[in-house]
C-alpha positions in Angstrom: 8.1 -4.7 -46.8 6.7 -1.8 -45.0 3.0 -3.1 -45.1 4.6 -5.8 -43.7 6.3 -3.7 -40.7 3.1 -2.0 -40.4 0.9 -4.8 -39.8 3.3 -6.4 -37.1 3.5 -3.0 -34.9 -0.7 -3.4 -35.1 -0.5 -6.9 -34.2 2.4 -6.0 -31.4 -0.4 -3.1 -30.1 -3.1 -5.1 -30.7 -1.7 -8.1 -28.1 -0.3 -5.5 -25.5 -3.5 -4.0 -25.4 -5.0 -7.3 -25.2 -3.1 -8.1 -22.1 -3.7 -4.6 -20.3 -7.4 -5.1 -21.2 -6.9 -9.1 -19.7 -5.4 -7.7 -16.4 -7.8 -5.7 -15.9 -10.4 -7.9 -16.5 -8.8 -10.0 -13.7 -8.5 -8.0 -11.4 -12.2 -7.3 -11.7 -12.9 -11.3 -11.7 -10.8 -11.5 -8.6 -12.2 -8.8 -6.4 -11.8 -11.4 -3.3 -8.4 -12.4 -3.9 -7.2 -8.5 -4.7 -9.2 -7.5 -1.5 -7.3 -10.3 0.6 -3.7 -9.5 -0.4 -4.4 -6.1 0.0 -5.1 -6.7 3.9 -2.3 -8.8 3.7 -0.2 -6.2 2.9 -1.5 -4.0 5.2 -1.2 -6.0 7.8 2.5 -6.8 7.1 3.1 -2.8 6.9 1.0 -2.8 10.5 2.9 -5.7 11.7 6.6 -3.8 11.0 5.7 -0.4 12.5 4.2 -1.9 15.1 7.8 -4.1 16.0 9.8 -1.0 15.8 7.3 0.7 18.1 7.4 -2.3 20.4 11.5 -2.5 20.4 11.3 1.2 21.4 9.0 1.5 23.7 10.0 -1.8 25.7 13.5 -1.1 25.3 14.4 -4.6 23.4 17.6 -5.8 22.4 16.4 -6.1 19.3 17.4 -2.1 17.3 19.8 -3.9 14.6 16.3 -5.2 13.5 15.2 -1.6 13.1 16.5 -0.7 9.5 14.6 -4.2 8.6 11.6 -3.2 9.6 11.8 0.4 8.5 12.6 -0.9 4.5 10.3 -3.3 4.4 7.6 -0.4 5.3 9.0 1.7 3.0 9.3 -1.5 0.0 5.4 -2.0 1.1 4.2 2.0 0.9 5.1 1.5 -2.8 2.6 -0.9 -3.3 -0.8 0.7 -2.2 -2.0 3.3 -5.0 -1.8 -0.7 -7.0 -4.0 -2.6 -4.1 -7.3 -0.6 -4.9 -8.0 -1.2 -8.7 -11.2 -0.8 -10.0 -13.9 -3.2 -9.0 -12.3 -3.8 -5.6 -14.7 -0.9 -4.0 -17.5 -3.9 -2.8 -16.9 -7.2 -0.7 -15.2 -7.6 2.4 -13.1 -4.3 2.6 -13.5 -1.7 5.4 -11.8 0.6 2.4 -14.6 3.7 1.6 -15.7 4.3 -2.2 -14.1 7.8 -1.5 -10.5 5.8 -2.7 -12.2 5.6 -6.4 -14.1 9.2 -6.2 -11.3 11.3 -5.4 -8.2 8.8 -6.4 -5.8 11.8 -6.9 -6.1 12.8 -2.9 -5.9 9.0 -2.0 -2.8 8.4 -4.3 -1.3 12.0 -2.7 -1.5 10.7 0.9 -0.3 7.3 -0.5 3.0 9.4 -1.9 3.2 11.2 1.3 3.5 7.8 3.0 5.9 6.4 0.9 8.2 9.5 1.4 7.6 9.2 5.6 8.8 5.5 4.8 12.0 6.1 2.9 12.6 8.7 5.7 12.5 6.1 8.1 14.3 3.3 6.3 17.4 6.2 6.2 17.1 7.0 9.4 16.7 3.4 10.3 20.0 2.8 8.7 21.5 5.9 10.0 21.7 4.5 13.4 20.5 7.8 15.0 18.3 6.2 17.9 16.8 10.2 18.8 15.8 10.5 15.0 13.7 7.0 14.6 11.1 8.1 17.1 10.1 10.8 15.5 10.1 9.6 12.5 8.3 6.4 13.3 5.5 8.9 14.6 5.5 11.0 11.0 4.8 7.6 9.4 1.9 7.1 11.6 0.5 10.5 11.2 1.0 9.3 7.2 -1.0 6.0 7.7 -3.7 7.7 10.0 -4.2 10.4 7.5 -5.5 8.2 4.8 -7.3 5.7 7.1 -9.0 8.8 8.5 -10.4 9.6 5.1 -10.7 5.9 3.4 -11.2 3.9 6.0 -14.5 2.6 7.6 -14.2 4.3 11.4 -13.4 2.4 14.2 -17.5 1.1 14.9 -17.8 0.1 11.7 -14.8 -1.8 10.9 -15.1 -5.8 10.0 -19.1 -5.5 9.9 -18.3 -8.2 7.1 -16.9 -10.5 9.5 -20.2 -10.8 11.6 -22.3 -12.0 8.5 
């Protein structure tokens, strides 16, 4: 009976190492397809920072939307360290191989973001109109820090798209 147990935890590691080994695999099939949902995403996360900032700086009806946009920032900051795997370094990215050479600083700025974000999203909920400002600036500074390092600059950006 216990050769028995024995055999079925291998067989049990065996198939969830399978599966880890599988994903990865994909991942690394799909380069494209990773490097498109993770402009996706970024551009969502660009799209909700940039409505707050419009509702703010145009003075819209439109602040009950605020805490919307904040945790939806905050929900999508949890996702970057996961949209640069391995194998996603090459194709149509403006994001610099330094992501994959020093991934502890790129995950540390990603952390830093997230916290900014959940920051926001309380603040956001908190209703304190004097507080969001700010705090929509400190996620900013968050985002610009890691672009500034991992990102292609300015010039460079979307060569891809001219080929």
């Amino acid at each position: 009976m216990k050769n028995v147990l024995t055999i079925g935890m291998a067989l049990a590691l065996a198939g969830v190492m399978a599966g880890l080994s599988a994903s990865t695999a994909f991942a690394q099939g799909n380069a494209a397809g990773v490097i498109q949902y993770r402009q996706k995403v970024m551009s969502a996360q660009s799209g909700h920072l940039g409505g707050i900032g419009q509702i703010l700086k145009n003075g819209l009806d439109f602040t009950a939307h605020i805490p919307q946009h904040a945790q939806a920032i905050a929900d999508l900051a949890k996702l970057i360290p996961d949209l640069f795997p391995d194998g996603t370094q090459k194709g149509k990215t403006d994001a610099l191989s330094e992501i994959w050479q020093d991934r502890d600083d790129f995950k540390d700025k990603a952390r830093a973001l997230e916290t900014e974000a959940a920051k926001l999203a309380r603040v956001a909920l908190s209703g304190d109109a004097s507080a969001i400002g700010p705090q929509v600036k400190k996620v900013g500074k968050a985002c610009g820090a890691c672009h500034k390092k991992y990102r292609q600059p300015k010039k460079k950006r979307y060569a891809w798209k001219k080929k």
